[in-house]
Structures are given as C-alpha cells and as structure tokens.
N, C-alpha and C positions, 0 to 999 in steps of 0.2 A: 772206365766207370769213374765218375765225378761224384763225391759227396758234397751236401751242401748243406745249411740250417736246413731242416723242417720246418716245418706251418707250426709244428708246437715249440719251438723255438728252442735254443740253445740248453742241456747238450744236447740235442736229437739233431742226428744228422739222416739227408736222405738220399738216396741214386735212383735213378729211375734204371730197370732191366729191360733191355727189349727182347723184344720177342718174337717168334715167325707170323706175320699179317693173315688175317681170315678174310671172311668174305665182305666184313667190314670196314676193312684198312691197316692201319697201321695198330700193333698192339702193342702197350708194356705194360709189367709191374712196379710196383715201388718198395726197396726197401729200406724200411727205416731203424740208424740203430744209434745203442748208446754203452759206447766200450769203458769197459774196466780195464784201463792199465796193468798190463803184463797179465791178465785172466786167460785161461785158458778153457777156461767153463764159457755156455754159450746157452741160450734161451730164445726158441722161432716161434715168434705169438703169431697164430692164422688166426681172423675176424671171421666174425658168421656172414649171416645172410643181410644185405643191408645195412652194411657196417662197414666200417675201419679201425684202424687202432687210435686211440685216443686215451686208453687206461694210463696214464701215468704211473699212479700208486702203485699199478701190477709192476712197472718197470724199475720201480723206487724199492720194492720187495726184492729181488733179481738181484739188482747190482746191488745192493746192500749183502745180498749172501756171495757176494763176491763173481756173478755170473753179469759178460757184457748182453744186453738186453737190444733183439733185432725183432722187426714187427716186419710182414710184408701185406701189404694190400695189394691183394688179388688184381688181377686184368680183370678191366671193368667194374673195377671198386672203388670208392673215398678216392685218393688222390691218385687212383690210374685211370679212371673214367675220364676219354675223351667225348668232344663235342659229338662225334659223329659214328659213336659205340651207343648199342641197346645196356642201358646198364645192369650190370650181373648176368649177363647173356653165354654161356655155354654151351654145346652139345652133347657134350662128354663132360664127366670128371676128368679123365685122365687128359686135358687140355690141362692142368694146374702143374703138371709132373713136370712142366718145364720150368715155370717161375720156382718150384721148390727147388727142384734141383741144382738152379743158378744161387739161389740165395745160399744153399747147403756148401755150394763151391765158394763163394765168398766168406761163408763164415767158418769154412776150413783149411781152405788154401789159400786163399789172400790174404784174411785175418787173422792164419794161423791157431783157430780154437779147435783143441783134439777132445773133449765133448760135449756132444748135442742134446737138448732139452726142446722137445718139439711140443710148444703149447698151444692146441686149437680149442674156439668154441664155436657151440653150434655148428651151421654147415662147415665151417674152418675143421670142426671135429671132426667131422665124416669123411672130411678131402683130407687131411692130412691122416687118417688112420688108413685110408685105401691107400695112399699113396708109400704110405710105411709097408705095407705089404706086398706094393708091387715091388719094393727095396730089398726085400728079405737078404740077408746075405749079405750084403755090401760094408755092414757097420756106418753106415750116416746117422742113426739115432740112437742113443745110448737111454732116452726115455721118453716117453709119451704120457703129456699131462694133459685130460682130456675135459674142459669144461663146457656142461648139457651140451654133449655131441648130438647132433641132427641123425641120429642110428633109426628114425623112423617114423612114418607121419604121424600127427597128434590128429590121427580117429581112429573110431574100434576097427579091429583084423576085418571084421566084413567088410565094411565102409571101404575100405585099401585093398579090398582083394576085389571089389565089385567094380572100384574106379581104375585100378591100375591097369587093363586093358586099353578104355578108354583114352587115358592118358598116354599110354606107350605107343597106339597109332597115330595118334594128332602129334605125338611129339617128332615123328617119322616122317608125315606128309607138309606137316607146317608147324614146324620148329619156331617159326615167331609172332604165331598166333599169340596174341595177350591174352589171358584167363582171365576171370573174378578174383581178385588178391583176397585173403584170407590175412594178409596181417594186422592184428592189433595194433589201432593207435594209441589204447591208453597204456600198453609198455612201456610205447619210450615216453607217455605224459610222463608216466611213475617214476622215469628216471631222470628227466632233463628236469633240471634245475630254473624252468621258464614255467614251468608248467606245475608238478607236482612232485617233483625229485629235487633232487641236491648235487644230481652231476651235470658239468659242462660239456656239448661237445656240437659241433655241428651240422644242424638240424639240414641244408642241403645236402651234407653226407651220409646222412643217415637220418631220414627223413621220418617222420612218426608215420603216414600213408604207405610209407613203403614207395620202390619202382614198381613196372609192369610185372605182373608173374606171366613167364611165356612158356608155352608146352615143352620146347624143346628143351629145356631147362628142369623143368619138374621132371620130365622122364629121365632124364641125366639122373636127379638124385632119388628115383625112385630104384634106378639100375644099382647105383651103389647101394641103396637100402638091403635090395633083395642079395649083393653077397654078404652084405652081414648077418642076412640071418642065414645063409649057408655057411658063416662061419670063417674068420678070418685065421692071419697065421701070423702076424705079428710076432718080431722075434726081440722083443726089446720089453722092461719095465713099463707098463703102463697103470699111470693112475686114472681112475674116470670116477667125474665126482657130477652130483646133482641133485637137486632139490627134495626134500621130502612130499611135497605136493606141488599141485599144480592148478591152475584155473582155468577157465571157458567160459568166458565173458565177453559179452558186446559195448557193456557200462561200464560206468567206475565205480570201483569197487577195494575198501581200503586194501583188502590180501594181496592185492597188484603189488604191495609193497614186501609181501614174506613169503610169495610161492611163484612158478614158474607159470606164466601167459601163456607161453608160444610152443611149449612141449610136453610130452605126456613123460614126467619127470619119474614115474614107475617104468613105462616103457624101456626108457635109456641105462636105467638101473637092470632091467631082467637080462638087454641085450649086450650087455658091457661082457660080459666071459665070454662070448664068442669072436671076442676080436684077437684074440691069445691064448698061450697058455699061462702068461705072468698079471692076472689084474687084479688091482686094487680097488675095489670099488667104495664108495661114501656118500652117504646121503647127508644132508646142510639143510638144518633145520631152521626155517626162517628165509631162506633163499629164493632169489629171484632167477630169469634165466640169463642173465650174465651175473656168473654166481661173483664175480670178484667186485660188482655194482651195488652185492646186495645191502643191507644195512648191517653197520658195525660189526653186531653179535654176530653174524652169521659169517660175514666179512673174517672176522677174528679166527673163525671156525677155518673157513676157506685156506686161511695162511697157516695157521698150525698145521692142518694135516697136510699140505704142501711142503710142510719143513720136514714133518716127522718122515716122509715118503723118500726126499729127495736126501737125508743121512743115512736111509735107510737102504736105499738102493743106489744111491750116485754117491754115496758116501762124502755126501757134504757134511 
C-alpha cells in the first residue's frame, strides 16, 4: 500500500485498497488520511450518498483534539469511481465490510492507532452502523458518531410499506434497472459556493442531479433500513445527531439553508435508540443534512456537542 498527496493536497495523503472484482471488473476503495504524530487516537469519516469527503474543517476539528483524521470513499464513490463502474452501485450493504475492515486494519495495525472513532453521514451512517454490528465483539470501534444517518426513507410509513415490495422484487430480477431519482438539486445549490452556498467541492463528484438511482441498490438500503427497525446491537458509544426539521421541496427555498432536504430529520431522531443500548441522541437547531455544512450557529452547535460526547465517553 503506497500513500500519496491527495486531490485536496498536502497534508492529506491517499492509498487506493483493492478489493475482490464484481461483475463489473476491477474494484477499489480510497483511503484518505491526515496523521498526528505519535496520536494514538483515530477518526473513520464514511460519506453519504453521492458524495466524498471533502469536509476539511471536520478534519481540522479531529486532529486539532489530537485524533489523526482517515476519510474512506466508498467502491464506486468520489475518487474510487472507475470509468467502467455504475456509480454507487451495490447489492448488498454488507459488500462495504471489506473496505472497512481494510481501512480498520490500516488504521490499527499499520498505523498503530489503539482507538477508533467511526464517523458516518447519511448512507455512510447506515453502512457503517450495520457494519458495527456485524463487528460486535471484536473491539474495532470504541465510538460511533453518527451524522443524519440514512436509518430510513424520507416518506410516510404507508408510502414505504406499500413500495417496499415493489422495490425488493425489481431489485431481485434487475438490480440495474435505473429508477426516477428523487434527489434534490437545490441541496447541494444551498451548499456549493457556485451556486447559493459558501462551500467548495466538486461538483463531478458529487453532483447536484445526482447518479442513476438503480433497484438493486435501493433494496440494498431498504434491507438495512428494515434491521434497524428490528433493532440493532451495537456494542460501543454512539453519538447520533440531526436536524431539528426538515424540508420537501421541488424549488428554492431560503430553509434550504437551516433544515435537512434529503431526510425526514424526526424520523432519524425516533429510530436512533434502536441501534444500541449506549445512544446519545441531539437535535441541531438550524441544521442542514450534512450537519457539519450547516451554517456557523449550528456549525458551533455540531462541534460542541462532539467535544462534550467524546470527554465524556472517549475520555478526551
């Protein structure tokens, strides 16, 4: 394994992991990090849906409290998307248990860090919370900081309980039918700094249209949805934090800017105690759904109770 500069440039260094080939071809992930000399403290940011890591700030938080800061972009993400991959294409969730596991073994026995700080948002939340429970027992994660985890679709219980059929056989017989996408582009206007935001990042990686939504994919995270509400076992501190509201919008609209788009921000708050018996849950008044995107205030909010969580149970 070679690390090199990243795309976000010095100190961010990055390794590409490979991975066992699908039916695709050739797979890897990427992870990227940024070591504190002689730390033994350690931070695994997983990106949502449509994303990579690009948070700096979030990394600039981290190694400032003395933890070295690793981001992995998913197979079929931001910089592990090859030419000839459906992007963000899966079958399974448990297809991620390999790039975490590598990355967990890197950031424990290569780079010697003896604890783990596993921080996902959105889908990154839901995979890396199923994936702490396939773990049980082993000690790989000594915390779970979970930002708007993807714990369930943003429409009402009918709506999901009338399409989830539907969705579970197409995703069965044709895994790479492409759907109708449902993603909001004026989220990421609200956040790119091109458009109506004030953050940088780019926009082929994380595109405001979104990729294809494809069956086999949505029933992937409809299966993980439905063990959370049977109830997880998580054997580790977890923080889960989210929005105080949320929107449903086609236009624009200023709230784009203090509430969550893309998730039903009550939802993720009722479903959060059933991922453990340790959770911390917080609602962020003014937040968007990458709560560490959101503005200042809220922003301020996000980091405080991230510090007061991690003295309080990682005894920083």
């Amino acid at each position: 394994m070679e690390f090199r500069t990243d795309i976000l440039g010095e100190p961010y260094e990055a390794a590409e992991l490979p991975l066992s080939p699908d039916e695709e071809g050739a797979v890897s992930a990427t992870l990227v990090r940024r070591l504190v000399p002689d730390s033994q403290k350690a931070v695994l940011y997983v990106h949502g849906y449509v994303d990579y890591f690009f948070q700096t700030h979030l990394a600039d938080h981290f190694t400032a409290a003395g933890y070295s800061f690793y981001a992995l972009d998913l197979r079929k993400y931001g910089r592990s998307l090859k030419a000839h991959q459906s992007p963000n294409f899966v079958r399974d969730l448990t297809a991620y248990d390999e790039e975490l596991d590598e990355a967990v073994r890197v950031i424990r026995e290569l780079d010697g860090h003896t604890t783990l700080i596993v921080n996902g948002h959105s889908t990154g939340g839901l995979v890396t919370a199923l994936w702490a429970n396939r773990r049980v027992g082993r000690g790989l994660v000594d915390g779970l900081f979970l930002n708007s985890p993807f714990l369930s679709m943003p429409a009402a219980p009918a709506v999901r309980a009338l399409g989830a059929p539907a969705v579970h056989a197409l995703g069965r017989i044709a895994a790479t039918r492409k759907l109708p996408s449902t993603l909001n582009p004026h989220y990421v206007h609200s956040l790119h700094r091109d458009h109506k935001g004030s953050w940088d990042f780019d926009l082929t990686l994380k595109p405001a249209e979104g990729f294809p939504l494809y069956a086999g994919w949505l029933a992937a995270i409809q299966r993980g949805h439905r063990e959370v509400r049977r109830g997880l076992a998580v054997d580790c501190p977890i923080l889960l934090m989210a929005s105080t509201a949320s929107i449903a919008t086609d236009k624009w609209h200023p709230d784009l800017h203090r509430t969550d788009a893309v998730l039903r921000a009550d939802d993720i708050a009722a479903l959060g105690p059933r991922l453990g018996r340790h959770v911390t849950v917080i609602r962020i008044e003014g937040g968007v759904h990458d709560l560490v995107l959101s503005g200042e205030q809220a922003r301020t909010q996000v980091f405080d109770e991230l510090d007061r969580w991690l003295a309080t149970y990682l005894g920083a």
